[in-house]
N, C-alpha and C positions, 0 to 999 in steps of 0.2 A: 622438624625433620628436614635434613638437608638433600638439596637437590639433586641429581645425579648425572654427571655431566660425561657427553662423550669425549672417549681421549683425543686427544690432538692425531691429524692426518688430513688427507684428502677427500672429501667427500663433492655428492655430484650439486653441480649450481644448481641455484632454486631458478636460477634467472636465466642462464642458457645451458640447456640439456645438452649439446654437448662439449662441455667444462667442467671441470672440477675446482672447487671453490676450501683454501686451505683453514682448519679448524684448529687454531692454538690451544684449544683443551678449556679455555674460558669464550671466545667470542668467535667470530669472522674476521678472516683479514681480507685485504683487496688481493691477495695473492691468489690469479687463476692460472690454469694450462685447463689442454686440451685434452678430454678424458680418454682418449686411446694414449696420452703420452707416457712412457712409464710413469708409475709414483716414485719418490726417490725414498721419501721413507717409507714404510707397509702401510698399505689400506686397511682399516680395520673394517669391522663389520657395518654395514650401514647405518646412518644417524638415522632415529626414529624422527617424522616428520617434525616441523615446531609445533610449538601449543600454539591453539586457536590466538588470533590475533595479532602472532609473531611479529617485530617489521624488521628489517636487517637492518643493520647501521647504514647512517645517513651515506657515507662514505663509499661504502658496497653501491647503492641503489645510483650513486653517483655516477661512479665508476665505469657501470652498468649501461647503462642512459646513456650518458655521453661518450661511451667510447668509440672516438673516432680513429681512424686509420694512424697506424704508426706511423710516426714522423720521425729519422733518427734524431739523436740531439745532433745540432750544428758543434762540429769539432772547435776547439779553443782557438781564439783568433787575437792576434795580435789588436791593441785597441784601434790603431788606424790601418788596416789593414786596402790592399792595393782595389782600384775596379774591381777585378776580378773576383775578388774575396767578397763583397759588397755587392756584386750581382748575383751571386749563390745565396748571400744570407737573404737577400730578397725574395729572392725563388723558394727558397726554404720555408721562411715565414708565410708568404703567397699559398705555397699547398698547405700550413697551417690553418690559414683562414678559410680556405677552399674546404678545407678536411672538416670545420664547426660547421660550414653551412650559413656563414654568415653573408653571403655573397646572393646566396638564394631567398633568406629572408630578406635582403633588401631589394631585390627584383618581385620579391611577392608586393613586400610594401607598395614598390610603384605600382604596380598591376591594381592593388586595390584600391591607389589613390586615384588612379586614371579611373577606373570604374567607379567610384564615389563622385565623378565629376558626371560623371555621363549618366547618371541616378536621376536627377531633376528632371533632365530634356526625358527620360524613360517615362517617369512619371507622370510629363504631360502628354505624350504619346500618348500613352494608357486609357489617360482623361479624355481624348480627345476621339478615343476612340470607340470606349465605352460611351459618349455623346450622340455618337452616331449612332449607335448601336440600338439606341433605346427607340428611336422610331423605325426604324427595319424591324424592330424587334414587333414594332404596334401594326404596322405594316403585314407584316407574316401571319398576326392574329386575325387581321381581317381576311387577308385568301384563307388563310382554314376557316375560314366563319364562309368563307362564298363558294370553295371547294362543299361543303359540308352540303351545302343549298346548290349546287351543281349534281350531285350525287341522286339528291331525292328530285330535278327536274330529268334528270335520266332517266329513271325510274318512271315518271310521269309519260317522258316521251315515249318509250316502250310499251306501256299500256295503251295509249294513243294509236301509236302504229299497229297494233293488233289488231286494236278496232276498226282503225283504217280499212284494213284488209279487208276484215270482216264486213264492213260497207260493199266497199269493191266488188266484192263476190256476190252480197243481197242484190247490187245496182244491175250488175251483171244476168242477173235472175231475171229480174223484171224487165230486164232490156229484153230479155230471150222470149219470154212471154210474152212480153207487148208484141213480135215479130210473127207471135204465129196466131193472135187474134183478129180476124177479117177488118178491117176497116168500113163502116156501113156508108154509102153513099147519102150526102147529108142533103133533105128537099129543101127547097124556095116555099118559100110562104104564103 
């Protein structure tokens, strides 16, 4: 049974919604515009989605990915052309390389070579301080071991001090009572 393929025209990108990505009636081409642009030939009816697995040509995904900011072509130039000519082509090329991003991958690069240097000295910081760390650490265990045993001598001292009082008050009693018993005059012998 042979397959049934949509006719050739414009259908919407798989890859930016809004583009339309053009359908030769066998494959994908790299040929996009912008999906509110007229179609020049008619839109057909919609392409049913691809089969499960689909991948679009290497080309397309290419295409896709890396496109970067138009660049016009540089116009035809005499082979030895004057300064002048030779400072545009520079400038030309220049937002070329600007436009890949290759300027930003080598400023990452340094960044990470300068942080792979400064890894080691991190490293022994770390060490050096998890070192420390371990007796502050044995140190804390014991105030919570003496915090814990401060807790129940509070506890202690406030049972104390109750009874205290409770003293206080008995002493107080018998101080009051010995004041109103007569004193007997004591004889010689």
């Amino acid at each position: 049974m042979a397959e049934q393929m949509a006719p050739q025209g414009w259908y919407p990108d798989s890859i930016d919604s809004e583009m339309v990505r053009w359908w030769d009636g066998a494959q994908w081409t790299a040929h996009t515009q912008p999906a509110t642009a007229p179609a020049v030939p008619p839109t057909p009816a919609p392409l049913p989605p691809p089969p499960a697995g689909y991948i679009p040509p290497a080309a397309t995904v290419i295409a896709s990915v890396v496109a970067a900011p138009a660049v016009p072509p540089a116009p035809k130039r005499r082979l030895f052309g004057g300064k002048h000519e030779l400072e545009e082509e520079v400038a030309r090329l220049s937002a070329v390389v600007e436009a890949t991003g290759v300027n930003e991958q080598a400023a990452l690069r340094a960044e990470v070579a300068r942080l792979n240097t400064e890894l080691p000295a991190l490293h022994q910081e770390e060490a050096a301080l998890l070192a420390s760390v371990t007796p502050l650490r044995a140190e804390l265990a014991t105030l919570k071991t003496e915090q814990e045993g401060l807790v129940v001598l509070r506890a202690e001292v406030g049972v104390l001090d109750s009874q205290s009082e409770s003293l206080k008050k008995e002493i107080a009693k018998w101080q009051d009572l010995l004041t109103k018993i007569p004193v007997l005059p004591v004889r010689a012998g």
